[in-house]
C-alpha positions as CSV (number, residue, x, y, z in Angstrom):
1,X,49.6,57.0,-160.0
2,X,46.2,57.4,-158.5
3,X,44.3,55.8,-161.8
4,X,47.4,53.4,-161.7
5,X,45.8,52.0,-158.5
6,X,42.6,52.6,-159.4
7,X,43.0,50.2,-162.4
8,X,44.6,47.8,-160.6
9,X,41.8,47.2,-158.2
10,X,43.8,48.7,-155.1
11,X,41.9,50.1,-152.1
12,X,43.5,53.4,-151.9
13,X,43.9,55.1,-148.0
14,X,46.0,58.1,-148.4
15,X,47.5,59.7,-151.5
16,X,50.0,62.4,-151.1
17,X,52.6,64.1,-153.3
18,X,55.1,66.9,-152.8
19,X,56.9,69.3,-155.8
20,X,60.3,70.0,-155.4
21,X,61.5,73.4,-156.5
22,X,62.5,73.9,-159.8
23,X,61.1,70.7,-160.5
24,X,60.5,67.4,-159.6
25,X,58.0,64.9,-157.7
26,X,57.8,62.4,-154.6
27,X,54.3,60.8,-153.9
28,X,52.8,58.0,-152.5
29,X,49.5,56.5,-153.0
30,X,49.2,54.3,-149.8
31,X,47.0,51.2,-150.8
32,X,45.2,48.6,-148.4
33,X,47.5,46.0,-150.0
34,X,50.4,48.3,-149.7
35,X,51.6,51.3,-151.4
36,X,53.2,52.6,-155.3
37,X,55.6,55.1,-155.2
38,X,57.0,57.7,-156.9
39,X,60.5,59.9,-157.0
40,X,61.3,61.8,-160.6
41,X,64.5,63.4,-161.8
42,X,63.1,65.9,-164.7
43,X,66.4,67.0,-165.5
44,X,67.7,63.7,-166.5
45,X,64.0,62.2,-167.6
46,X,64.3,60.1,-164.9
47,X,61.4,58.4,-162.6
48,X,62.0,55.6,-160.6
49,X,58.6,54.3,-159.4
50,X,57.6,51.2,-156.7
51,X,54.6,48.9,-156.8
52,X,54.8,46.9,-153.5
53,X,51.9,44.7,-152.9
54,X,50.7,42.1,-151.0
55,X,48.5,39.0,-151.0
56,X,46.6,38.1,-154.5
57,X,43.9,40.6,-154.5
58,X,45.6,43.3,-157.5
59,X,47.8,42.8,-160.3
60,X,50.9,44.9,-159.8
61,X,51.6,44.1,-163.9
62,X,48.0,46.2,-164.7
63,X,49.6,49.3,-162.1
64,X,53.0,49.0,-164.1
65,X,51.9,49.2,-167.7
66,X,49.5,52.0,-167.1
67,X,52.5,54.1,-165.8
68,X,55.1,52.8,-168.5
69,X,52.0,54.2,-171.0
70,X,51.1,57.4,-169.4
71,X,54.7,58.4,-168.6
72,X,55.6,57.8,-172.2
73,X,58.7,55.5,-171.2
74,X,61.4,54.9,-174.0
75,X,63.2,52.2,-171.8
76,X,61.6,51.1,-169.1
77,X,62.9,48.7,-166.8
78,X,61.1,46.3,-164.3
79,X,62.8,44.5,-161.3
80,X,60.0,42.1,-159.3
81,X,61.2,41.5,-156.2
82,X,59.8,38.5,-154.2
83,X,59.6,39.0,-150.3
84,X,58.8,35.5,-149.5
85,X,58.6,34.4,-146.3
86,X,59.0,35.9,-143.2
87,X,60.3,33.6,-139.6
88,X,58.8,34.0,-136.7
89,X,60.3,31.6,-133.8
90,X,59.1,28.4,-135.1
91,X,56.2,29.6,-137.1
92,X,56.5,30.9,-140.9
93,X,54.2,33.8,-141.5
94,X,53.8,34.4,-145.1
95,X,53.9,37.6,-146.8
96,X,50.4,38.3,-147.6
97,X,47.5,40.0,-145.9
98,X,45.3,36.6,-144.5
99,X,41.2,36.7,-145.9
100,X,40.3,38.9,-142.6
101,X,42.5,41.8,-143.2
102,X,41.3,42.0,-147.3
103,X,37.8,42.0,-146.1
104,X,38.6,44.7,-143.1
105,X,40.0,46.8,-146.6
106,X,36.9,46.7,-148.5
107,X,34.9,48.1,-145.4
108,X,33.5,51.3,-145.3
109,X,36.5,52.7,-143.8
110,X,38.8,51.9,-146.5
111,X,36.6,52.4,-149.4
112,X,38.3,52.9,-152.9
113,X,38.9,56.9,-153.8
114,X,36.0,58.0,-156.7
């Protein structure tokens, strides 16, 4: 997941994962433009993982075959989900981070993880 975001050219913040006993894994790599998720069902060979970004700084497409490959998929399957545009009174804010909050993301405070 973390060289899935890596790849993709996200700004990663926070990465954290938890194992389930016997088995099994929820994580989340919380990214600048968002975040790419993770919940697996070993038992069944099951993972169902989400690539929610923003604005058109990263290619979620580059996150999403990395993971198909690395994972091994037999049958993967890909739903995009457009959030469009969200209403504010009488002003339409659209779903992407405007140029100041992408640059505040590549300051030093937000640097990529090595």
């Amino acid at each position: 997941m973390v060289s899935a975001a890596k790849e993709a050219k996200a700004t990663i913040v926070e990465i954290s994962f938890h194992k389930f006993s016997p088995f099994g894994i929820s994580g989340v790599v919380v990214i600048a433009e968002s975040h790419i998720s993770i919940h697996t069902w070993p038992e069944y060979g099951y993972a169902a993982i989400d690539i929610f970004t923003c604005g058109d700084v990263l290619q979620p497409e580059t996150a999403a075959d990395l993971l198909i490959e690395k994972f091994q998929s037999k049958d993967p399957s890909i739903v995009e989900l457009k959030r469009g545009i969200l209403i504010r009174g009488d002003a339409k804010l659209p779903h992407k981070p405007v140029k100041e909050v992408v640059e505040y993301a590549r300051t030093k405070e937000l640097q990529m993880v090595p």
